[in-house]
Structures are given as structure tokens and as C-alpha cells.
C-alpha positions in Angstrom: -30.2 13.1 33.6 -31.6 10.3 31.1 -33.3 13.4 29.4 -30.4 15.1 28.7 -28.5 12.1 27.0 -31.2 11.7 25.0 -31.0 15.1 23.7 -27.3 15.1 22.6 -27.6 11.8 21.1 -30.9 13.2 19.0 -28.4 16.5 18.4 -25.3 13.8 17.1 -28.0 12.2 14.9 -29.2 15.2 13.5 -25.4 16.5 12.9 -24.8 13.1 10.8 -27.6 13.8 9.1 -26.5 17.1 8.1 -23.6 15.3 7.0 -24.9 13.1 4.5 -27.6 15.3 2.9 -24.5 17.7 2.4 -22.6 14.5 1.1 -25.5 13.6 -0.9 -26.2 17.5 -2.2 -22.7 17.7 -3.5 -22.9 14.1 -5.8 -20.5 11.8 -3.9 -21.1 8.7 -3.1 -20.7 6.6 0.0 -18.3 5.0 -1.2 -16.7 8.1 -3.0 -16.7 10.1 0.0 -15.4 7.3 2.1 -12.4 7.0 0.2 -11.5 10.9 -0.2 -11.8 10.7 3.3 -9.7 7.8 3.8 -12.1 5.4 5.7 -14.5 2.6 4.9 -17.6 2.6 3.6 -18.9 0.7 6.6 -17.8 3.5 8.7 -19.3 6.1 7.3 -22.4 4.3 7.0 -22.3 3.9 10.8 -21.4 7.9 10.9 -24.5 8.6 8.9 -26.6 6.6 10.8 -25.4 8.5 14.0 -24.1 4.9 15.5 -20.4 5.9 16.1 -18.9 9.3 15.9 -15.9 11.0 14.4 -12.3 11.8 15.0 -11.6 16.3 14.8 -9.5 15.2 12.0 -12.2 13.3 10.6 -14.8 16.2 11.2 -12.6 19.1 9.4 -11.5 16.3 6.3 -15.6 16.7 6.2 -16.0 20.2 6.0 -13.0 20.8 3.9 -14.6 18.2 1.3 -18.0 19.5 1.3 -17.1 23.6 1.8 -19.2 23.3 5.2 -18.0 25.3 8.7 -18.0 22.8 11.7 -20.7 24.6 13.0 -22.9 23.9 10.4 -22.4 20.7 10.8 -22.6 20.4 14.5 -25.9 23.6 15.3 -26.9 23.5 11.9 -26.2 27.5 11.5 -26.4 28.5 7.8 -23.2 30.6 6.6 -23.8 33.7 4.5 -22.3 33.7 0.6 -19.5 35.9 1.9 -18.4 33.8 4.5 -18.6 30.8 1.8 -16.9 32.4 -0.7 -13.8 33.6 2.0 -13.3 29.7 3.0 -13.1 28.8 -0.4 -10.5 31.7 -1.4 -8.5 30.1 2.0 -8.5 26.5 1.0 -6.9 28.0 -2.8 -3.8 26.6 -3.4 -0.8 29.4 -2.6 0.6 29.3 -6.2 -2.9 29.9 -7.7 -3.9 33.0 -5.4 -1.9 35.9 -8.1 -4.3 34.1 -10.9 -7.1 34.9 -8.1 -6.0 38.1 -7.6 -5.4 39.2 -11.1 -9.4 37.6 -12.5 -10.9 39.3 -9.8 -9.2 42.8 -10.5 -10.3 42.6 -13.8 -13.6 40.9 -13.1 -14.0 44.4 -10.6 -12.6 46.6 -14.0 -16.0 45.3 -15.8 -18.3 47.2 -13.6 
């Protein structure tokens, strides 16, 4: 049974790991990310270090910041460009999504 606990704890690790390459990858730092999240720096230096874990809402803040599915994060599967490119259309603003619309149509008319 001690096995096992080692094992998720090595996984958490590994997730918070994940988490602050990703951080790291898209030029925020600690303390920037800690305040677009709304927590302390200290905290999310014990998050990165895998010594305490995170809230859901702390987890999606994450991947809405960095553009990363939850399941990256947590089993480290990579996302295809498509599925990148649909979350970031989603997480576009309502008002902005006829500007989307109308670049893309004529990006399309180029080709």
C-alpha cells in the first residue's frame, strides 16, 4: 500500500512540475503568475515544489492562464494544434467573436 502512495505523490510532483515549466515557457514570473492567480508567491512556490496541492478553481485559473487542458497538466497528454487553437477561440471574449469570424472568412478568401 506504501508503494502506491509513493506513486501518486511522484505523479503530483511531476504534475507541478508540468506546471511551472509551462509557467516558466510562457515568461511569467513567480511572482507574476502568483498574483494573476490571486495567491502568494509562497504558495505557489510550495505548489511547484509538489509540497501542497491546489483548489479545482485553482487548477482551471492555471490552465486558463497558460492555454493548457487539465489533463495535460495532471497525465501529461500533449493536445493537438486544433484542439489548442478551439480553446483559445472559447476563452475569446463574446463581443470580439464577429471580428473572429469576419478575419477568418477573409483569411479563408486568400487561399
Amino acid at each position: 500500500m506504501e508503494k502506491a502512495s509513493t506513486i501518486l505523490s511522484l505523479e503530483v510532483i511531476v504534475m507541478y512540475l508540468r506546471i511551472r515549466k509551462a509557467r516558466e515557457d510562457a515568461g511569467y514570473t513567480r511572482e507574476q503568475f502568483a498574483e494573476l492567480l490571486n495567491v502568494s508567491n509562497s504558495y505557489l512556490a510550495e505548489v511547484e515544489r509538489g509540497r501542497t496541492g491546489v483548489s479545482l478553481k485553482t487548477l482551471k485559473a492555471i490552465c486558463n492562464l497558460l492555454g493548457l487542458s487539465a489533463d495535460y497538466l495532471i497525465f501529461g497528454n500533449e493536445r493537438s494544434q486544433d484542439d489548442m487553437l478551439l480553446d483559445k477561440i472559447h476563452r475569446v471574449d463574446d463581443k470580439y467573436l464577429p471580428l473572429l469570424d469576419s478575419i477568418l472568412n477573409q483569411l479563408l478568401a486568400l487561399q
